[in-house]
C-alpha positions as CSV (number, residue, x, y, z in Angstrom):
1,X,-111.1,171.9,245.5
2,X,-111.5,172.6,241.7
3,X,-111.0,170.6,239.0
4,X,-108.1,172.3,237.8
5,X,-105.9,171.2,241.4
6,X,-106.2,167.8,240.0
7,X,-104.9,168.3,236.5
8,X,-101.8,170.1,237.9
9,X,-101.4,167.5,240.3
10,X,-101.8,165.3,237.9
11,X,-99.1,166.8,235.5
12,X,-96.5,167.2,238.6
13,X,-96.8,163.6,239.4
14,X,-96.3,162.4,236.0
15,X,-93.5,164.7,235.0
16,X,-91.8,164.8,238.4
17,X,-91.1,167.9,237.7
18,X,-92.7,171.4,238.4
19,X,-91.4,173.4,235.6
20,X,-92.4,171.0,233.1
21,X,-95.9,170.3,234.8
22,X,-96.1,174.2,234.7
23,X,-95.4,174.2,230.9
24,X,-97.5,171.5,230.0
25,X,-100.6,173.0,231.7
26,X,-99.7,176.6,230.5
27,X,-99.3,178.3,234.0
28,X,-95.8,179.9,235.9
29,X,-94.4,177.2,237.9
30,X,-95.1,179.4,241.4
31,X,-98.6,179.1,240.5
32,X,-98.6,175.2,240.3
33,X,-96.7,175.0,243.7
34,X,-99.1,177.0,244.9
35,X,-102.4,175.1,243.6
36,X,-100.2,171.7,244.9
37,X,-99.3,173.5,248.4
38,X,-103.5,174.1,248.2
39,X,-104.4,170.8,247.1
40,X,-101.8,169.3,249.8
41,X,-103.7,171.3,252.8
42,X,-106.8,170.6,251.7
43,X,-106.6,166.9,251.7
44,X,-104.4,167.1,255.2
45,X,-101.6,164.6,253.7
46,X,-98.3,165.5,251.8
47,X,-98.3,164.2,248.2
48,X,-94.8,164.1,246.8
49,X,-91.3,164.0,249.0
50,X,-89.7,167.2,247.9
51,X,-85.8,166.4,247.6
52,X,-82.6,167.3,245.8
53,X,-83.3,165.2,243.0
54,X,-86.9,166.8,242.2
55,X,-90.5,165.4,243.3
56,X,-91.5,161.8,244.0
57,X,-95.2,160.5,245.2
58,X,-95.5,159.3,248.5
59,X,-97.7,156.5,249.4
60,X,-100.5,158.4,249.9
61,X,-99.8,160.5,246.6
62,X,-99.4,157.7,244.2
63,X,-102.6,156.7,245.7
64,X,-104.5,159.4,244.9
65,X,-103.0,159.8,241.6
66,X,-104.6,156.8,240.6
67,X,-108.2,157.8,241.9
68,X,-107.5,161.6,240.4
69,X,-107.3,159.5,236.7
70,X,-110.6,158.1,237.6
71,X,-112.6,160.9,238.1
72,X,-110.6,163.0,235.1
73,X,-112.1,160.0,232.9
74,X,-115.3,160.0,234.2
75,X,-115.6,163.7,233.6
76,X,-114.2,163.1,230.2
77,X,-116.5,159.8,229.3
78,X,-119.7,162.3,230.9
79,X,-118.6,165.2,228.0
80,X,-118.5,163.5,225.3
81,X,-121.6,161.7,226.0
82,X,-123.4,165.0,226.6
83,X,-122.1,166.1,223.6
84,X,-123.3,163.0,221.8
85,X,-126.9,163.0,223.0
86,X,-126.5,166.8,221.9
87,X,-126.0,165.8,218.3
88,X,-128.4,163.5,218.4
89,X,-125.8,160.4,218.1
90,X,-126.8,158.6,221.8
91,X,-129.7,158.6,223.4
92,X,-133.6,156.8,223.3
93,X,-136.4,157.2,220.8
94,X,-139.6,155.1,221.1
95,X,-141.4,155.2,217.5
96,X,-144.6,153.8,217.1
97,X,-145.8,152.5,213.6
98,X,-148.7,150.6,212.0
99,X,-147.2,147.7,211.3
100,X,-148.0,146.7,207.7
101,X,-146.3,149.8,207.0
102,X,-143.2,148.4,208.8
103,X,-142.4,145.1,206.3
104,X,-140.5,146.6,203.4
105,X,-140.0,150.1,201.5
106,X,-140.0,153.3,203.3
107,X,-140.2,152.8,206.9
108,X,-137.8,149.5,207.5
109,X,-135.3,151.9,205.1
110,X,-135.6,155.0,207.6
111,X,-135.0,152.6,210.3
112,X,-132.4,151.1,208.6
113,X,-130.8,154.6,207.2
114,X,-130.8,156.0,211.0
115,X,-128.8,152.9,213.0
116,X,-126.6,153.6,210.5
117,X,-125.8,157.0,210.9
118,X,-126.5,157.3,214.6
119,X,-125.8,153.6,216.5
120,X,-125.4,154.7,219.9
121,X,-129.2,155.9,219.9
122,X,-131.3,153.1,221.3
123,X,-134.7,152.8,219.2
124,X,-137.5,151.2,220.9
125,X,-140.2,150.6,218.5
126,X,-144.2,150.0,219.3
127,X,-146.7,148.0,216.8
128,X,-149.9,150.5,217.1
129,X,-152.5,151.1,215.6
130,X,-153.1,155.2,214.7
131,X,-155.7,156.6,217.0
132,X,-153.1,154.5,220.2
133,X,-150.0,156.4,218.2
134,X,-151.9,159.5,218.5
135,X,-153.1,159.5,222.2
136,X,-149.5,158.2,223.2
137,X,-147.9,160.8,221.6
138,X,-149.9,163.3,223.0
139,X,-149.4,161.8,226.6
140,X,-145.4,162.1,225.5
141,X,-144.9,158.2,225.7
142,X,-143.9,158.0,222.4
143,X,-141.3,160.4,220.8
144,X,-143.2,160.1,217.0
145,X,-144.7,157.5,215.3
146,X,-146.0,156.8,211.1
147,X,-149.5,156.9,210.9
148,X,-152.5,156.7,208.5
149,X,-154.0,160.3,208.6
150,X,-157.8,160.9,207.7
151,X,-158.2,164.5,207.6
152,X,-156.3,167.5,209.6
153,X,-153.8,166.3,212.2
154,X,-154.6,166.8,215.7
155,X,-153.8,170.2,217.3
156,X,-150.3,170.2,218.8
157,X,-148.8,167.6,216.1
158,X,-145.5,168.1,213.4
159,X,-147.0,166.0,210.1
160,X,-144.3,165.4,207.4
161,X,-146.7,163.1,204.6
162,X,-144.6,160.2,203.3
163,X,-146.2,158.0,200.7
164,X,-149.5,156.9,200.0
165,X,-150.9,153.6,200.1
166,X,-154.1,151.9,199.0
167,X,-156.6,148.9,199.5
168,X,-156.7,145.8,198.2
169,X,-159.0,142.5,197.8
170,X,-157.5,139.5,200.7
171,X,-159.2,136.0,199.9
172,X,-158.6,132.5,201.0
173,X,-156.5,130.5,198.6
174,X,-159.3,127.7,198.9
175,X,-161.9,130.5,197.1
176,X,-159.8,130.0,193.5
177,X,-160.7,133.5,192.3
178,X,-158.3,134.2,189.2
179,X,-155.4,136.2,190.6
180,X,-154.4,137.8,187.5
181,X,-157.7,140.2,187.0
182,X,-159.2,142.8,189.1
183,X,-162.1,142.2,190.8
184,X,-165.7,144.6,190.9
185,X,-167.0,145.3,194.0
186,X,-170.3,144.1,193.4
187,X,-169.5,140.9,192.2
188,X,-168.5,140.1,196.2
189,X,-171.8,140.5,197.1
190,X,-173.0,138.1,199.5
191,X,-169.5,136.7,200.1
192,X,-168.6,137.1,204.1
193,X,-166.0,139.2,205.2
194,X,-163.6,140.2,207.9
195,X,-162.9,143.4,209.1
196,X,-162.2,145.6,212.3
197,X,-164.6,146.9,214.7
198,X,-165.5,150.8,214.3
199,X,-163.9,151.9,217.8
200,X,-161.0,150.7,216.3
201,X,-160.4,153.6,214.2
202,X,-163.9,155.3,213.6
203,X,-162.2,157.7,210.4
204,X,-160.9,154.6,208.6
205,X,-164.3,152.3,209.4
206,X,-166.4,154.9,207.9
207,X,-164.3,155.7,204.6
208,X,-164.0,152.2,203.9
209,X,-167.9,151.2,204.3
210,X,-168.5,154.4,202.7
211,X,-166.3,153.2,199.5
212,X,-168.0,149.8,199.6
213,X,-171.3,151.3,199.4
214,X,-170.6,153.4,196.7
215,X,-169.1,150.6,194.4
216,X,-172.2,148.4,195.2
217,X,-170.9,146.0,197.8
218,X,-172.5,146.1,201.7
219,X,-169.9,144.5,203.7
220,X,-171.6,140.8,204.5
221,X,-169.5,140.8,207.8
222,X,-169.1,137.4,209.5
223,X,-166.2,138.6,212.1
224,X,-164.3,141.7,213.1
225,X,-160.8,141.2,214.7
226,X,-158.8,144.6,216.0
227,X,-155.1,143.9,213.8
228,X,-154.8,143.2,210.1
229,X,-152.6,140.7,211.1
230,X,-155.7,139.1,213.0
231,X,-158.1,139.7,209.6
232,X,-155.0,138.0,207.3
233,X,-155.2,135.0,209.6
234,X,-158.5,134.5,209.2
235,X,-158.8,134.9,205.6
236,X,-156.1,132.1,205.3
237,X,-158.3,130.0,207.4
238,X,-160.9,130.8,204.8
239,X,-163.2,132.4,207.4
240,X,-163.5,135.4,204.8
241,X,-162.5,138.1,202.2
242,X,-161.0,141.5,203.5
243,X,-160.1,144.7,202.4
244,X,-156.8,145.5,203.7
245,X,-153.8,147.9,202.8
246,X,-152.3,147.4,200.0
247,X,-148.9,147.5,202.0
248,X,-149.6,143.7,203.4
249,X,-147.7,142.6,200.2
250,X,-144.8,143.0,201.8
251,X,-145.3,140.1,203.8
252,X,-147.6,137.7,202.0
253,X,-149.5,135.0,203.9
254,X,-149.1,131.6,202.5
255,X,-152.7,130.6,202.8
256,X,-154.4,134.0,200.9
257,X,-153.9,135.8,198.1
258,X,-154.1,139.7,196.7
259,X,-156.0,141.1,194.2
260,X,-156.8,144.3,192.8
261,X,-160.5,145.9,193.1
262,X,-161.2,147.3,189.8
263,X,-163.8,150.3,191.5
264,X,-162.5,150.5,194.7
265,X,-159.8,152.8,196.2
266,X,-159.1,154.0,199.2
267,X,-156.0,156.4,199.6
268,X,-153.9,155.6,202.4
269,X,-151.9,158.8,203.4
270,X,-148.4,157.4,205.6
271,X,-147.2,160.4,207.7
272,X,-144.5,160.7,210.4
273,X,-146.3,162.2,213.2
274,X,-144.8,164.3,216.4
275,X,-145.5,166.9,218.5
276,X,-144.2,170.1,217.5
277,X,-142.1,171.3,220.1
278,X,-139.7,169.0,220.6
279,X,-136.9,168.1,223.0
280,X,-134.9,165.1,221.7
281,X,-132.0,165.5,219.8
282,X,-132.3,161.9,218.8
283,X,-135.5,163.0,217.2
284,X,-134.2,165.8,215.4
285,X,-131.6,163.8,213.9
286,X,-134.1,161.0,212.7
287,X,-136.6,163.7,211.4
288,X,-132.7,165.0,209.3
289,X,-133.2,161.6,208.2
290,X,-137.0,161.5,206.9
291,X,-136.2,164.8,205.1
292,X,-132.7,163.4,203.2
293,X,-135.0,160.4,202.1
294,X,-138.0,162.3,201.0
């Protein structure tokens, strides 16, 4: 049985008539009695009384009728999903991002920009840090993901740079440091501070303790905590200063407070990052996307 035996069936039944089945479906009407004479022997039943008066289903006929619109529409829904996932319009993509990068500007725009323009593509998004974003995309568990770089990407890895962030001063509210002027490195001396451990990311540890110790200031580290989102707590609980990116002013904590270092900087380069040969059509529409924003 082919396809084609059910939609001339199906055109016979609704017309009741073989010549105008035969038009409708562009074939002689011989042919069409032929495919329904087929379709009739395969299935070992008769599907339409023949009479005087033309063609009418039979019990068994009307039945199958119903079930041949079924699969037709299954067939149908199946094509234009394939073609949708094609385009890039349906399908999965799981993003990783750092997440201070992720409360206002670039990134919740992209997101924002790309639900709109594809909604049936699902996004599943995962809070990492970047050395977890890079070993997850190169196990394929994550279709891309916006990372800090430090240095050349990682062999097998598409980079399209973003933006560029920086550092800036976190300090408990309770400290009263004027808000209004920047602040010199070495004038934090002594003061404890929170930061992450090395093995969290070894590239970023290094460049900031190396900046530090060229504007005068050792790091008088009283606690390390593996999120930002960990360091801003504590800093609100007055544990500490920190040095964070300066893209936590997006989201504020009520208890600490931002300032600017007068001699201290640290470029922070946001990149999308995936692998180069890609598969996903979802992810070639969203990298469309990056490009029509950048």
């Amino acid at each position: 049985m082919e396809l084609r035996h059910l939609r001339y069936f199906i055109a016979v039944a609704e017309h009741e008539s073989v010549r105008l089945a035969a038009k409708r479906v562009n074939i002689t009407q011989p042919a069409i009695s032929r495919q329904i004479q087929y379709l009739e022997e395969e299935l070992g039943v008769s599907l339409f009384d023949r009479g005087p008066r033309g063609l009418r289903l039979t019990a068994a006929g009307t039945l199958y009728l119903a079930e041949a619109r079924k699969v037709l529409a299954l067939l149908d829904a199946a094509g234009r999903s394939a073609r949708l996932v094609a385009a890039g319009q349906e399908g999965q993509l799981r993003i990783g991002f750092v997440e201070n990068a992720g409360w206002d500007g670039l990134v919740p725009e992209l997101f924002s920009r790309f639900q709109r323009e594809a909604p049936g593509v699902r996004v599943e998004l995962a809070p990492l840090n970047t050395p977890a974003q890079l070993e997850e995309l190169a196990d394929g568990r994550l279709d891309g993901g916006f990372v800090y770089l430090f240095g050349p990407a990682p062999a097998g890895l598409h980079v399209r740079p973003l933006l560029e962030h920086d550092v800036v001063l976190a300090v408990p509210c309770a400290w009263n440091l004027p808000a209004d002027a920047p602040v010199h490195a070495r004038d934090l001396a002594g003061r404890p501070f929170v930061t992450f451990p090395r093995h969290t990311y070894p590239a970023y540890y290094d460049r900031l303790i190396g900046a530090c110790q060229q504007a005068g200031l050792t790091l008088n580290v009283v606690q390390e905590v593996s999120t930002e989102a960990a360091i801003l707590s504590l800093v609100s609980a007055g544990i500490g200063a920190a040095i964070v990116n300066s893209a936590n002013r997006g989201r504020p904590p009520a208890l600490a407070r931002f300032i600017e270092l007068a001699d201290l900087s640290i470029p922070l380069p946001l990149a999308f990052a995936c692998l180069d040969a890609t598969h996903n059509p979802a992810l070639d529409r969203f990298l469309r996307v990056i490009d029509s924003a950048s």
